[in-house]
C-alpha positions in Angstrom: 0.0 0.0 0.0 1.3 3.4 -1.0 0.4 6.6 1.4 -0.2 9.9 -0.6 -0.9 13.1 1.8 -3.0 15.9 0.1 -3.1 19.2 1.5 -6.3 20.5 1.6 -6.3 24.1 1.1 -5.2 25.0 -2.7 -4.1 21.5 -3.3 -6.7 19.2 -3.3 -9.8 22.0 -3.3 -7.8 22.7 -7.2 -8.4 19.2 -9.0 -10.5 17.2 -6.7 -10.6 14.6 -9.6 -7.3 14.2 -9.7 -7.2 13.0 -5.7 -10.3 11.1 -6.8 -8.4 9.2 -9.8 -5.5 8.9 -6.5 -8.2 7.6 -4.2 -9.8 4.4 -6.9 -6.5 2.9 -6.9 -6.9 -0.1 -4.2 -3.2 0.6 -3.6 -3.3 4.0 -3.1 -4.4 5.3 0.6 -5.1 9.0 0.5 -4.7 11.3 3.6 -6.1 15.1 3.5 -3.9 17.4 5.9 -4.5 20.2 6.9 -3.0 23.2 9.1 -6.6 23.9 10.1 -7.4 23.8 13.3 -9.3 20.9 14.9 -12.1 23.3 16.3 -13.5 23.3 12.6 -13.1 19.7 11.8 -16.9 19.0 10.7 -16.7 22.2 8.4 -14.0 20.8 7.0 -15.6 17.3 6.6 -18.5 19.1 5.1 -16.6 21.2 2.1 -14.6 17.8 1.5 -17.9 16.6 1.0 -19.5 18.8 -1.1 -16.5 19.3 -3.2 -16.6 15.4 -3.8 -13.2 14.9 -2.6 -12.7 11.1 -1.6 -10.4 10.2 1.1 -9.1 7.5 3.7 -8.1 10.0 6.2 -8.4 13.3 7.5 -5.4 14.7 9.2 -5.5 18.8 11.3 -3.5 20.9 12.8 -0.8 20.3 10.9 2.8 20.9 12.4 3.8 24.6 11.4 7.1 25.0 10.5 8.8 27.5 8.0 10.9 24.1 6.7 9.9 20.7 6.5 12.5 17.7 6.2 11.6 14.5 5.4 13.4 11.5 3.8 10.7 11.5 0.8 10.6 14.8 0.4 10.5 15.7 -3.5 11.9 18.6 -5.3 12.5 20.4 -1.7 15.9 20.9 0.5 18.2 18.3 0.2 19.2 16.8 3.3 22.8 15.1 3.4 
């Protein structure tokens, strides 16, 4: 099984059918993040809803940070 994070806001509200064509792969299992905060968790819920985004997993309050590092990080800093 592969995991593929979506962030929400101008990422997956842009081309829901594209995390929709992600999502009807069996192999595929797609997690929304967010930075939102959890207070607003059904709104959320709702707009993924009526934008007819399909998803495994809904992820908030995303770690803030001005630089994220990560071993599968693509096309971003370059870590020894």
């Amino acid at each position: 099984m592969r995991v593929i994070a979506i962030d929400f806001d101008n990422t997956a509200t842009e081309d829901p059918r594209m995390v929709n064509e992600l999502y009807e792969d069996p192999l595929n299992f797609i997690v929304i993040y967010t930075s939102r905060s959890s207070a607003i968790r059904q709104q959320t819920e709702l707009e993924l809803q009526k934008l007819g985004i399909k998803y495994h997993a809904l992820v908030m309050d995303k770690l803030r940070a001005d630089l994220y590092i990560d071993d599968k990080n693509m096309g971003g800093l370059k870590w020894p």
